[in-house]
C-alpha positions as CSV (number, residue, x, y, z in Angstrom):
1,X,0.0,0.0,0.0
2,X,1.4,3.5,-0.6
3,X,1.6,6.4,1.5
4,X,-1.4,7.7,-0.8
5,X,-3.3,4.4,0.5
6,X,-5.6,4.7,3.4
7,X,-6.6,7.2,4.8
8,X,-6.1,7.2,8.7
9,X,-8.5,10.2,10.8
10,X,-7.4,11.2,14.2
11,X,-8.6,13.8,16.5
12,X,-5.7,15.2,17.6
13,X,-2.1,16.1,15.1
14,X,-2.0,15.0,11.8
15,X,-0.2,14.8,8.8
16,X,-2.1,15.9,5.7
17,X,-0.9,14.8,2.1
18,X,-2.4,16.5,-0.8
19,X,-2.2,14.9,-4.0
20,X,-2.1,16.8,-7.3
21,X,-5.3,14.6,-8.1
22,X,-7.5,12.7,-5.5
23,X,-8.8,13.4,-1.8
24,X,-6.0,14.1,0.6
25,X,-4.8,11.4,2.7
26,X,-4.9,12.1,6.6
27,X,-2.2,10.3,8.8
28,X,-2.2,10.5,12.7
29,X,1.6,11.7,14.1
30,X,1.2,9.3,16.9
31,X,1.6,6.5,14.1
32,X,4.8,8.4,12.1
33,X,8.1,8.1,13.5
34,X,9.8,10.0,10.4
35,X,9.3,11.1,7.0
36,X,12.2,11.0,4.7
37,X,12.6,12.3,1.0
38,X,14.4,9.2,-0.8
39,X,14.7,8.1,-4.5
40,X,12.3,10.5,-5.5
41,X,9.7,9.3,-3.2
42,X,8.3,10.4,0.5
43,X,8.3,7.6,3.0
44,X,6.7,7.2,6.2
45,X,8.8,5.2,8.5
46,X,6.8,3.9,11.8
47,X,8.5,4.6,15.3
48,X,10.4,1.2,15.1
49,X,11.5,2.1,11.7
50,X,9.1,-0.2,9.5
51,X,8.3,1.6,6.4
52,X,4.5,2.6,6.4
53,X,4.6,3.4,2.6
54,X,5.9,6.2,-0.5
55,X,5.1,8.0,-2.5
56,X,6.4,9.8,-5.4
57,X,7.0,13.2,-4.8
58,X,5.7,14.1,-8.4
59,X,2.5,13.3,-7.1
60,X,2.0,15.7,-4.2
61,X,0.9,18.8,-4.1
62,X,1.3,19.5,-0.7
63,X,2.0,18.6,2.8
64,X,0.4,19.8,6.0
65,X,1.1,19.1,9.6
66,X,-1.8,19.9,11.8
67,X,-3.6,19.9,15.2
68,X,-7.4,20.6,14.4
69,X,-9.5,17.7,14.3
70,X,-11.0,15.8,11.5
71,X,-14.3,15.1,13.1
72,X,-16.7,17.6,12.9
73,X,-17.1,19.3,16.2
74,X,-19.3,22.8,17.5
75,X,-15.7,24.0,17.6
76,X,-15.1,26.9,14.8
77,X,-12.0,27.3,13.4
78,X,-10.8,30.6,11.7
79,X,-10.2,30.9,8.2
80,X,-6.4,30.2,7.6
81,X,-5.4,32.4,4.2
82,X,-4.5,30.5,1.8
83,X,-1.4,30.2,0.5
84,X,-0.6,31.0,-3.0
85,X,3.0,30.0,-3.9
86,X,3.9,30.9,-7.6
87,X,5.2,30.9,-10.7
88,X,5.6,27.6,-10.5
89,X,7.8,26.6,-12.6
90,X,10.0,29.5,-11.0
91,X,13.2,31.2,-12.5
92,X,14.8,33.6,-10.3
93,X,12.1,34.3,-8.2
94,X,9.1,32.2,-5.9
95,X,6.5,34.4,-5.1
96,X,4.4,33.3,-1.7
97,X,1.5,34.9,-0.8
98,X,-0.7,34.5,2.4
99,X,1.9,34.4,5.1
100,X,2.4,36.4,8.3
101,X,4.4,39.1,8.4
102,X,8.1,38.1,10.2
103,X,7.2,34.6,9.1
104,X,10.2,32.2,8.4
105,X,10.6,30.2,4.9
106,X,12.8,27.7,4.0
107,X,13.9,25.9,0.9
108,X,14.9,22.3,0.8
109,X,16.0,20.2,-1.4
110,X,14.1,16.7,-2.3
111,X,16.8,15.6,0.3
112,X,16.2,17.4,3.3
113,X,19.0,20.1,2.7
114,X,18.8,23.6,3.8
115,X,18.9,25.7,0.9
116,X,17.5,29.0,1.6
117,X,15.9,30.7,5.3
118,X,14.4,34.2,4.4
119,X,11.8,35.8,6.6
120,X,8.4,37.4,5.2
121,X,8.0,41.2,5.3
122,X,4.3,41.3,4.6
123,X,1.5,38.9,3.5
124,X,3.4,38.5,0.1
125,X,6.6,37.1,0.3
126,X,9.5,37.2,-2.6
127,X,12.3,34.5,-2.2
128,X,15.3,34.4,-4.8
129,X,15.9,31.3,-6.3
130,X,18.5,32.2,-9.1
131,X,21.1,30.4,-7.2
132,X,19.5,27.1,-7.1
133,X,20.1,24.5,-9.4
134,X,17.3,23.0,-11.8
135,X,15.3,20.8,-10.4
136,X,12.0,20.1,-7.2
137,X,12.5,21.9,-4.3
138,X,10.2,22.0,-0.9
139,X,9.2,25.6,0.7
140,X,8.5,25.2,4.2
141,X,6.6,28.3,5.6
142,X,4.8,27.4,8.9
143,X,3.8,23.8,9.2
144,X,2.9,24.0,5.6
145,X,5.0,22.2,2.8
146,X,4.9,23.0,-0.9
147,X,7.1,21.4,-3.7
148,X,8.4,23.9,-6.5
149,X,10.3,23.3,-9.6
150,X,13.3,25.8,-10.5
151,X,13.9,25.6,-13.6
């Protein structure tokens, strides 16, 4: 079964894959002992190290860690902005918009390096990307993850 497979609701953190096509797939923390970027592919390793499943990282859209609930409750929770991350395909520059002001972003690679750290000055936020290489990157803003292609 991939990491795409079933789809496992909790009521307190969890980790939220969003596919490019498909529902998202929900994933309680308590069950994930580490996610690692390898061969292409995001893997879900248990807390004794068995591999719970991967996925290729072609096919996400998104990753979210997150503490509301899946069920529905009486509990309201505010609208979140939404955030826009673009052009995608980027060149020299990856525009975000619907952060926090003084919020931190990062860049990874499909490896889990540290690229780039910048900090958002306003709700849009403009990160330069000329000095990467071709290729899928990850920007990290909050618990939010979004892949990115530099070409």
């Amino acid at each position: 079964m991939g990491l795409l497979g079933a789809v496992i609701a909790c009521a307190e953190s969890s980790l939220v894959i969003e596919p490019l096509t498909g529902a998202e797939r929900v994933y309680a923390i308590q069950l994930i002992g580490k996610i690692r970027f390898e061969d292409r592919s995001a893997c879900l390793y248990d807390k004794q190290g068995a591999q719970l499943g991967c996925t290729p990282t072609r096919d996400i859209r998104k990753i979210v860690f997150s503490d509301k609930p899946e069920t529905p409750t009486d509990v309201n929770y505010p609208a979140m902005p939404v955030m826009q991350v673009y052009p995608n395909p980027a060149h020299s520059q990856l525009m975000v918009q619907g952060v926090e002001s003084e919020q931190v972003l990062r860049v990874y690679s499909m490896q889990g390096q540290l690229f780039i750290t910048t900090i958002a000055d306003g709700h849009t936020a403009t990160v330069n990307v000329s000095g990467l290489n071709a290729g899928n990157y990850l920007l990290q803003v909050g618990a939010e993850i979004v892949k990115f292609i530099k070409q």
